[in-house]
Structure formats: structure tokens, C-alpha cells
C-alpha positions as CSV (number, residue, x, y, z in Angstrom):
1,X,82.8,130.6,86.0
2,X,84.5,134.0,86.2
3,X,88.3,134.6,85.6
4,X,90.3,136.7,87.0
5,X,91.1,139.6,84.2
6,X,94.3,140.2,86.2
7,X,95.3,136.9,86.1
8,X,94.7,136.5,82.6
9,X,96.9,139.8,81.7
10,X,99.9,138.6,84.1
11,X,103.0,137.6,82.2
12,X,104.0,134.9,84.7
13,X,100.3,133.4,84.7
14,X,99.8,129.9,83.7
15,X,97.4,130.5,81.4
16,X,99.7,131.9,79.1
17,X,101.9,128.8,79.0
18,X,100.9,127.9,75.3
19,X,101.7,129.7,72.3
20,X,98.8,130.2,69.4
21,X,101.0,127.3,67.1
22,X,98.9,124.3,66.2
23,X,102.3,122.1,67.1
24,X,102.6,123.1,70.3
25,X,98.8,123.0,71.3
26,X,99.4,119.3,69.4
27,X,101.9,118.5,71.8
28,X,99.7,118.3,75.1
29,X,98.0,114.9,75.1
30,X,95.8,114.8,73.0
31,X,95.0,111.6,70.6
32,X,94.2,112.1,66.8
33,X,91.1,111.2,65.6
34,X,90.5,109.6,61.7
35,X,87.7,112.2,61.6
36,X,87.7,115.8,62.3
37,X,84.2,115.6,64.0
38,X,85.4,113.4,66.3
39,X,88.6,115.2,67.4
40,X,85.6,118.0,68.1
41,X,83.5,116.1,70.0
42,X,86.1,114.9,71.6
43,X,87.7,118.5,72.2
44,X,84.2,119.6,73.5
45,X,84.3,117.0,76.1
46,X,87.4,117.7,77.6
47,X,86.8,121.4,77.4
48,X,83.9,120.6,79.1
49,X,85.2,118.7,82.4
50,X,88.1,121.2,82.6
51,X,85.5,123.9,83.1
52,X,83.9,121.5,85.9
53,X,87.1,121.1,87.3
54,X,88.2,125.3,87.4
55,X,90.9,124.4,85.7
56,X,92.1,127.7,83.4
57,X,95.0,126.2,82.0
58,X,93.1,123.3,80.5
59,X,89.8,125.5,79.6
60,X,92.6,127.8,77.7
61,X,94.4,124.9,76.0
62,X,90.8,122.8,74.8
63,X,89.4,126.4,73.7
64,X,92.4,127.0,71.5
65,X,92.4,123.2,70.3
66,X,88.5,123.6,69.4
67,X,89.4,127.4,67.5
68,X,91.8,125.2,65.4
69,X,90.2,122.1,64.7
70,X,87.0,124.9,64.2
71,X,89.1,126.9,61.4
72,X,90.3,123.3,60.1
73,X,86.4,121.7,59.9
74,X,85.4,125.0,57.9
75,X,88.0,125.0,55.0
């Protein structure tokens, strides 16, 4: 899948709807997990299917989800 670098540079684009806070990438539904490697797999999954689907909005949420929860596993 290629993305549009104009799109992803436009102010107004959708894909720049979420911030790079944790609590507002939390508040997008998303269920907690007990165990970290299962919000990541989880994550994965849905990152997955929104690639499937084309849609950049929820490709660009999931990544950022998976960066945090990625950062989070590590510590």
C-alpha cells in the first residue's frame, strides 16, 4: 500500500486527527488486555485488517498504539 505523502503533510488530513498522547490514542476503542503481549497481538491484528481495508486513519492509530505498547513491553 502506498500513501499519498501529500496527504500525509496536509493539515486538514485525517490522518492527523490523533495527537502522540497515550490517553488519547487510549480513547479510541480499544479493550485492555491483563497482559501486555496480548494487547500486542491484539494491536497487530487490527493493524493488520486496517491495512486490508486502506484505511489510513486506522493504520495510523494501530501503528501508534503498537509504538506505545512497543516502548511499554521494553521497559
Amino acid at each position: 500500500m502506498q500513501i499519498n505523502k501529500d496527504l500525509l503533510n496536509s493539515s486538514d488530513s485525517p490522518l492527523n486527527r490523533f495527537s502522540n498522547s497515550p490517553s488519547e490514542l487510549m480513547s479510541v476503542d480499544m479493550p485492555l488486555r491483563g497482559d501486555i503481549e496480548d494487547t500486542i497481538a491484539h494491536l497487530t491484528s487490527s493493524l493488520h485488517h486496517a491495512m486490508l481495508e486502506g484505511d489510513k486513519e486506522k493504520v495510523r492509530h494501530y501503528a501508534m498504539m503498537l509504538g506505545y505498547y512497543g516502548l511499554e513491553a521494553w521497559r
